[in-house]
C-alpha atoms as an extended CHARMM CRD file, in Angstrom:
* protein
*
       163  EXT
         1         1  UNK       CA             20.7300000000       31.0490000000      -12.6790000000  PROA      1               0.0000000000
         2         2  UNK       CA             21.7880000000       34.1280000000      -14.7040000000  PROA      2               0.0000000000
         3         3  UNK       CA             22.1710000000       38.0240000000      -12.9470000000  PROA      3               0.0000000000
         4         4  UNK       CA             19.3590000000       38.3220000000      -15.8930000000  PROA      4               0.0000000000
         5         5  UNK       CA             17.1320000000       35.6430000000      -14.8090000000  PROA      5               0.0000000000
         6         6  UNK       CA             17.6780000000       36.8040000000      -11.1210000000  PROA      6               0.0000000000
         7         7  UNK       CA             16.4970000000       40.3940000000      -12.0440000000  PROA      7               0.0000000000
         8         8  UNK       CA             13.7250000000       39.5200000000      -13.5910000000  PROA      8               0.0000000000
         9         9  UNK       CA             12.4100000000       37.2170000000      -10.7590000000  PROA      9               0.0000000000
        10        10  UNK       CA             13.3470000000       39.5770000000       -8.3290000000  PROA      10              0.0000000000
        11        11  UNK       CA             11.0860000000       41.7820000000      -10.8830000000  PROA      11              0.0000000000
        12        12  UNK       CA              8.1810000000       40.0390000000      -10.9610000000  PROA      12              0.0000000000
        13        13  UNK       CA              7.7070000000       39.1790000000       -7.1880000000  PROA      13              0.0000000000
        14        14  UNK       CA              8.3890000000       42.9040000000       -6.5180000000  PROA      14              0.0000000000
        15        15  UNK       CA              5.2400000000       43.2780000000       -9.6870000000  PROA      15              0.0000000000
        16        16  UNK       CA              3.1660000000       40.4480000000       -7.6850000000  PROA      16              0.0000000000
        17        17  UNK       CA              4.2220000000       42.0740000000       -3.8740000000  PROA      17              0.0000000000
        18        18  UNK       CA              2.6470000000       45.4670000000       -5.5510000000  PROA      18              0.0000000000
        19        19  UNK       CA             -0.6040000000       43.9050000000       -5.6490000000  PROA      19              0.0000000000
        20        20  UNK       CA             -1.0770000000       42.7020000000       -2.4630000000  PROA      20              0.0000000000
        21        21  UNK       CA             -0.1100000000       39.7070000000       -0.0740000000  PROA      21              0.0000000000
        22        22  UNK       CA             -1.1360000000       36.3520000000        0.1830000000  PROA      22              0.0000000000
        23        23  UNK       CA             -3.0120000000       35.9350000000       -2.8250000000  PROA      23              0.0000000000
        24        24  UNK       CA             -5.4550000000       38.4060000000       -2.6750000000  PROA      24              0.0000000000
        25        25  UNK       CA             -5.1940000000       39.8800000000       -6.6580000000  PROA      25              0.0000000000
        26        26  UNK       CA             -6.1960000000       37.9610000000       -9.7640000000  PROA      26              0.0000000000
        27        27  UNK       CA             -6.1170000000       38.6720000000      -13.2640000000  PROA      27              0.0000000000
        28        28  UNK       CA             -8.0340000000       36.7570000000      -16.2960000000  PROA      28              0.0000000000
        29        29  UNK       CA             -7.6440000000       37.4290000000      -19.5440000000  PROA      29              0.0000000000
        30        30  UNK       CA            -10.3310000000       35.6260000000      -21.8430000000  PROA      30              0.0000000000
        31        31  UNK       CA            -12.3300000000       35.6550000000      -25.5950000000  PROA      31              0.0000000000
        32        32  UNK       CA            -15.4120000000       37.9820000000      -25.4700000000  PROA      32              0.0000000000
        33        33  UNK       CA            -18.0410000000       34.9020000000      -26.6080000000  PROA      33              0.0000000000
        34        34  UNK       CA            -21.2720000000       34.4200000000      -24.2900000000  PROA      34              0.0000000000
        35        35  UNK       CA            -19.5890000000       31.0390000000      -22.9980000000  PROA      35              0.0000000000
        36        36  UNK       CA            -17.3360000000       32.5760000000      -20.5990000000  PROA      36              0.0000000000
        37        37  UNK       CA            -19.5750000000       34.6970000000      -19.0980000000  PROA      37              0.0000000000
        38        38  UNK       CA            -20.6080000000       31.7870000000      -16.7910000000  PROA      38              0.0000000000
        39        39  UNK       CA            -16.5070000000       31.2510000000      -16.9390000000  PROA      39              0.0000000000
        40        40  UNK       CA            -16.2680000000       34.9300000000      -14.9860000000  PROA      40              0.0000000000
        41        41  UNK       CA            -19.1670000000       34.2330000000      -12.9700000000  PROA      41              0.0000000000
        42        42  UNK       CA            -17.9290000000       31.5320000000      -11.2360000000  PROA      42              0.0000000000
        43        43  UNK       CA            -14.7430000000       32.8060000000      -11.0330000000  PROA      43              0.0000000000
        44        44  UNK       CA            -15.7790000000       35.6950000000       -9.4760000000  PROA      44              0.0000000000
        45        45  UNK       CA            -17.4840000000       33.8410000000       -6.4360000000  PROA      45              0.0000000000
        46        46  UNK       CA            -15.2080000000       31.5360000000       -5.7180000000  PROA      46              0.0000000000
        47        47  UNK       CA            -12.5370000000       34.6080000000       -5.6270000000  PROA      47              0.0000000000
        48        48  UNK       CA            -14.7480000000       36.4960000000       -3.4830000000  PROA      48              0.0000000000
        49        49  UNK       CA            -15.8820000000       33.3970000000       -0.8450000000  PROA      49              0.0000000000
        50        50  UNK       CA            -12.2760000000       33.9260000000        0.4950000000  PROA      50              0.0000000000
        51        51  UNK       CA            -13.9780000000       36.8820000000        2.1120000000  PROA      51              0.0000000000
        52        52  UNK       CA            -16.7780000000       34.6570000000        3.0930000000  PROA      52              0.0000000000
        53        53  UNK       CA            -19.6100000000       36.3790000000        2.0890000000  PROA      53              0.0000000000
        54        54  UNK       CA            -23.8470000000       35.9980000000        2.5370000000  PROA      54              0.0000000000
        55        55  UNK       CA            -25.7030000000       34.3100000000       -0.0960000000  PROA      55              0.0000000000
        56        56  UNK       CA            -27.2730000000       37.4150000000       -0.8730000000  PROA      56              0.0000000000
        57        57  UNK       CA            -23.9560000000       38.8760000000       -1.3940000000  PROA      57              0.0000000000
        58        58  UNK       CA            -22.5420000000       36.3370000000       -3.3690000000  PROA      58              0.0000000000
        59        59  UNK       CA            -25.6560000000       36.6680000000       -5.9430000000  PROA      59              0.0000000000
        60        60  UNK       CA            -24.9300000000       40.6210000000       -6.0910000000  PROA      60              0.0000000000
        61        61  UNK       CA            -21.3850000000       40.0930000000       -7.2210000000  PROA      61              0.0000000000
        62        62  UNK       CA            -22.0600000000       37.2150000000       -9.4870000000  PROA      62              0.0000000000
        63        63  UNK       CA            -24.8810000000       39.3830000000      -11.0770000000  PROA      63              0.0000000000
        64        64  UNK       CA            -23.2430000000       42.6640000000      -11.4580000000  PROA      64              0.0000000000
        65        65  UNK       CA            -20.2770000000       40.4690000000      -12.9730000000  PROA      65              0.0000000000
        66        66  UNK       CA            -22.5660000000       38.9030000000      -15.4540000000  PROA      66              0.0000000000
        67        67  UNK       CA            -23.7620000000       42.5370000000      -16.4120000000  PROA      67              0.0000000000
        68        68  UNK       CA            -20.7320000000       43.5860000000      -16.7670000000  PROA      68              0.0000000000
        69        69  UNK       CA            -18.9070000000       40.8710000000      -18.9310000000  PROA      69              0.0000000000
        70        70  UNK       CA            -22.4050000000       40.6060000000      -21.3060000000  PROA      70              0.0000000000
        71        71  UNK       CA            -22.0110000000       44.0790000000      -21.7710000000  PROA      71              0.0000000000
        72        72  UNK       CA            -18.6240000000       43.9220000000      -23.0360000000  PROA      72              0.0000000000
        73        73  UNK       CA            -19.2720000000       40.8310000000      -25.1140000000  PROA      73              0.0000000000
        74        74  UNK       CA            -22.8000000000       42.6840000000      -26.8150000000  PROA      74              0.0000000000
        75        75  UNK       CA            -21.8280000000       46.2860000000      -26.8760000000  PROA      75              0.0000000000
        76        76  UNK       CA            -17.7180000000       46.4860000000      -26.8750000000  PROA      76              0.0000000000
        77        77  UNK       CA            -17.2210000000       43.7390000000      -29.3850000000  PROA      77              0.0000000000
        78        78  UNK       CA            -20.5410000000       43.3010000000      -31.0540000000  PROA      78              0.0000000000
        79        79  UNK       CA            -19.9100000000       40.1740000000      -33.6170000000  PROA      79              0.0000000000
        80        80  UNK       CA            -16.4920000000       40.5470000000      -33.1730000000  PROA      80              0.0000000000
        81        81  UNK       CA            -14.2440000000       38.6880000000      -30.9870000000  PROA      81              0.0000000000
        82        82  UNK       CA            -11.6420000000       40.3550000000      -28.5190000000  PROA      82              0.0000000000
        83        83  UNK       CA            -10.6570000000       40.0170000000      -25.3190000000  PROA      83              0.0000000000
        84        84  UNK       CA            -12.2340000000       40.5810000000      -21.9700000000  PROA      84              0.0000000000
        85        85  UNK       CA             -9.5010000000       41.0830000000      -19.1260000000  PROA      85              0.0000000000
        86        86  UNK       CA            -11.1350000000       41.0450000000      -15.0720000000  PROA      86              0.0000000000
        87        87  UNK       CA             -9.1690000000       41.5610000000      -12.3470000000  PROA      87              0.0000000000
        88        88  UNK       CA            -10.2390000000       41.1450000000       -8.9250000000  PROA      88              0.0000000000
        89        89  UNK       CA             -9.1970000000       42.5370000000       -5.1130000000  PROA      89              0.0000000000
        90        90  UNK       CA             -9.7820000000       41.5090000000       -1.7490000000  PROA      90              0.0000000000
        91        91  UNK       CA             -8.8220000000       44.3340000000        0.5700000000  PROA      91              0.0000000000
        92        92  UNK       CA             -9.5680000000       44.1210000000        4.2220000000  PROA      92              0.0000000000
        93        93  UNK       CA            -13.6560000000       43.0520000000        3.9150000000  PROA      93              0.0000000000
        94        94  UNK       CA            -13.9490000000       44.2810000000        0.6080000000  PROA      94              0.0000000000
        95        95  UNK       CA            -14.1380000000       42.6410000000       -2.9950000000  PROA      95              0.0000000000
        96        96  UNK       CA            -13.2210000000       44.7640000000       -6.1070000000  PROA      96              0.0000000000
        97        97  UNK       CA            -13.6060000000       43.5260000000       -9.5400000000  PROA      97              0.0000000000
        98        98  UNK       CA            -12.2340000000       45.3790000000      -12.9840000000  PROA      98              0.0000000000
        99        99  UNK       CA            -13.7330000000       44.3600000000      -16.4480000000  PROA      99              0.0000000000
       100       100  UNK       CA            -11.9830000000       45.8860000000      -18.9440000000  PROA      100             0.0000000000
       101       101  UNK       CA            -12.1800000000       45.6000000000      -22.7860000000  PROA      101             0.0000000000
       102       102  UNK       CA            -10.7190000000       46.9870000000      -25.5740000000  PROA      102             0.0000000000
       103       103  UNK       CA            -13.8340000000       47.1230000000      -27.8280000000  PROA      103             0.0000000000
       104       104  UNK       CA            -15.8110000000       50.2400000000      -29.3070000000  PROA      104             0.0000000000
       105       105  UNK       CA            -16.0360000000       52.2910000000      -26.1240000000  PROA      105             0.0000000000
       106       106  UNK       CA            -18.5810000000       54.5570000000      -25.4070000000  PROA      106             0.0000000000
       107       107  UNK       CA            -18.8680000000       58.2340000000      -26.3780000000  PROA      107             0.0000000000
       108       108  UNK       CA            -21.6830000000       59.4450000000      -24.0350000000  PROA      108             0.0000000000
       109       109  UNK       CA            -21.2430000000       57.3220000000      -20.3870000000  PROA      109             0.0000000000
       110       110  UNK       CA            -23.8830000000       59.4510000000      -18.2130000000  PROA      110             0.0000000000
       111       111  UNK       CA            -26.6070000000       58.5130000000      -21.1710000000  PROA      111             0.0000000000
       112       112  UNK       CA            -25.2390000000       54.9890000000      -21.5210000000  PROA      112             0.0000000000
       113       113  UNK       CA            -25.8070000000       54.7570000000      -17.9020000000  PROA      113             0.0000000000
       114       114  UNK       CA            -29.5240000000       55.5080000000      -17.8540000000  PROA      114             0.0000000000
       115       115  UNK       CA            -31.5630000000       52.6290000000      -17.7930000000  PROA      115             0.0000000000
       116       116  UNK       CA            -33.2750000000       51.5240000000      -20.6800000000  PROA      116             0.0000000000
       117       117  UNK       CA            -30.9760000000       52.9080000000      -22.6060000000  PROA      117             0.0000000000
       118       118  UNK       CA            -28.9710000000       50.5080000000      -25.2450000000  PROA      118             0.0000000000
       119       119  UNK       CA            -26.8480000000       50.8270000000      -28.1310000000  PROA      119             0.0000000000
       120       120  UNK       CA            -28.3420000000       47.6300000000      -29.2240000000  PROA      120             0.0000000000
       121       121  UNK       CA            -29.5960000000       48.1240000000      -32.7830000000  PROA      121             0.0000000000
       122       122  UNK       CA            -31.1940000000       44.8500000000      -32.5240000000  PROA      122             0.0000000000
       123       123  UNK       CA            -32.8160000000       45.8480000000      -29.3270000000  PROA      123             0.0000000000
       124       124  UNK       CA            -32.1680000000       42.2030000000      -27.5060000000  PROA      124             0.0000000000
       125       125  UNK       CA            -30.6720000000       44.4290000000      -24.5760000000  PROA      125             0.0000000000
       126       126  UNK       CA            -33.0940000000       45.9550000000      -21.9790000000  PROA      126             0.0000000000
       127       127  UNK       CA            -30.5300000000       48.5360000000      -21.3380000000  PROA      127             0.0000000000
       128       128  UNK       CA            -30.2010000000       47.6690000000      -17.6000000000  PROA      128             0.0000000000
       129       129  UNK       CA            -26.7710000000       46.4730000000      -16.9560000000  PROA      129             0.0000000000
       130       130  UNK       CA            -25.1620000000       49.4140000000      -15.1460000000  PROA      130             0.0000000000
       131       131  UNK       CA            -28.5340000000       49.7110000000      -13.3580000000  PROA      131             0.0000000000
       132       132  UNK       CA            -28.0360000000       46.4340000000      -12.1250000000  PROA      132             0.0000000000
       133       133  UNK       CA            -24.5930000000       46.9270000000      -11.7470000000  PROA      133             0.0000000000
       134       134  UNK       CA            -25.3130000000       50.0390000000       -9.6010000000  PROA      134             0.0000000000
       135       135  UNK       CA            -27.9160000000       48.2260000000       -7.8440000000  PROA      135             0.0000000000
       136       136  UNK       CA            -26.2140000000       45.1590000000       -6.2950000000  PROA      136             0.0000000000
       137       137  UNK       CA            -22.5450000000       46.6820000000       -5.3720000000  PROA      137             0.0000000000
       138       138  UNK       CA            -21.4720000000       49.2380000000       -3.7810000000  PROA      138             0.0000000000
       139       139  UNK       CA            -19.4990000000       51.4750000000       -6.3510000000  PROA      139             0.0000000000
       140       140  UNK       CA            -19.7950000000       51.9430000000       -9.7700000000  PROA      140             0.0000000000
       141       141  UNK       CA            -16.6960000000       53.5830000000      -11.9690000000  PROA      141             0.0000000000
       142       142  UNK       CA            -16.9180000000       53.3960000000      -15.8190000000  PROA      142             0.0000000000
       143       143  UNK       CA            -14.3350000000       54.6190000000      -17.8770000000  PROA      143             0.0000000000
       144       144  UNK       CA            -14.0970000000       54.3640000000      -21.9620000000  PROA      144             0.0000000000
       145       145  UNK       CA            -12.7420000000       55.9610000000      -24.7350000000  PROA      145             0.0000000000
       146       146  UNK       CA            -14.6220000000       55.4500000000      -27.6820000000  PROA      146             0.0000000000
       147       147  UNK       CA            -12.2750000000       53.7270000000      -30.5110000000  PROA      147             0.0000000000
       148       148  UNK       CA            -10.2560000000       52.3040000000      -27.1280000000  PROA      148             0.0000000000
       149       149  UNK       CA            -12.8500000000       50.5320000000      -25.3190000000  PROA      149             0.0000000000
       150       150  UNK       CA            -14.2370000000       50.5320000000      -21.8140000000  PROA      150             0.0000000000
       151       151  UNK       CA            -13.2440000000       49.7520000000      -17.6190000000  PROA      151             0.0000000000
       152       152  UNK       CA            -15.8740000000       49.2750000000      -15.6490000000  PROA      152             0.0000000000
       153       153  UNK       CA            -14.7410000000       48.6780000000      -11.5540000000  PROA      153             0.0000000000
       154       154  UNK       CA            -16.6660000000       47.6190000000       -9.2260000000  PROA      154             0.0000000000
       155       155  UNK       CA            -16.6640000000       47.4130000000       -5.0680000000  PROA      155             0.0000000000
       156       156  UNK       CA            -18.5990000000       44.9730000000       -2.3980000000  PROA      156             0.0000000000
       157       157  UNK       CA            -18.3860000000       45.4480000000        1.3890000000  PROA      157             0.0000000000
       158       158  UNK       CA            -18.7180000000       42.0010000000        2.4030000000  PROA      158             0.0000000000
       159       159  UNK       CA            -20.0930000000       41.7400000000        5.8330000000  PROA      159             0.0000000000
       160       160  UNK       CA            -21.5970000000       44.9770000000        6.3490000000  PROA      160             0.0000000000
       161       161  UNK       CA            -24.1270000000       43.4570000000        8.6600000000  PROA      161             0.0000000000
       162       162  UNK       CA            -21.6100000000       42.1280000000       10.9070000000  PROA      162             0.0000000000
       163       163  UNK       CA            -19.7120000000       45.8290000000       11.4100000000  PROA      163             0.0000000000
């Protein structure tokens, strides 16, 4: 093996180290079409049962990530295809999950936020995805930049009950 090739390994488990041990970061990068919704979904819970969560939690996370990617898919994209990029955290008893696209963004947040509110000209959307989103975890961060696209991050205590 080359110094090059050496440096570069050494680079990329220094890159993976940064994210935490023992396999406790993933990242996903995937097409924004309504098929992989259920895709992230799944994923989701099965990254999150490490933590070993309630049925009830499980349902919040798997929900809130549903909102979350459908909104991307409908409202960053609209008939276009991009790409939809989650990343996901277990820390301590805690699950984080990032959905981040690269779509239209959003130029007001706080009104996008309200529920009932949609920028769906077709008005298929009930406008409650960051209500539900708010709803079933425990944090709620959105950031966009309209022209850029949108992050939205998201945080479960799993276990709560049990502390």
């Amino acid at each position: 093996m080359s110094r090059v090739e050496e440096r570069e390994r050494e680079t990329f488990r220094q890159e993976d180290k940064s994210k935490g041990d023992g396999g406790n970061w993933m990242k996903m990068e995937f097409e924004s079409v309504s098929e992989n919704e259920e895709l992230a979904r799944v994923v989701a819970a099965v990254f999150a049962s490490r933590l070993n969560p309630t049925l009830e939690e499980m349902d919040d996370i798997k929900t809130a990530v549903s909102e979350a990617v459908t909104n991307a898919i409908r409202h960053g994209y609209r008939e276009k295809v991009g790409s939809i990029v989650m990343e996901m955290q277990l820390e301590a008893s805690c699950f984080q999950v990032t959905v981040s696209d690269t779509g239209v963004g959003i130029a007001d947040i706080k009104k996008a936020m309200e529920p009932m509110y949609t920028s769906d000209p077709e008005g298929e959307s009930a406008g409650m995805g960051f209500s539900f989103m708010e709803a079933f975890m425990d944090t709620l961060e959105v950031d966009s930049v309209p022209g850029k696209g949108t992050r939205v991050t998201m945080t479960k205590a799993i276990g709560r009950q049990n502390l």
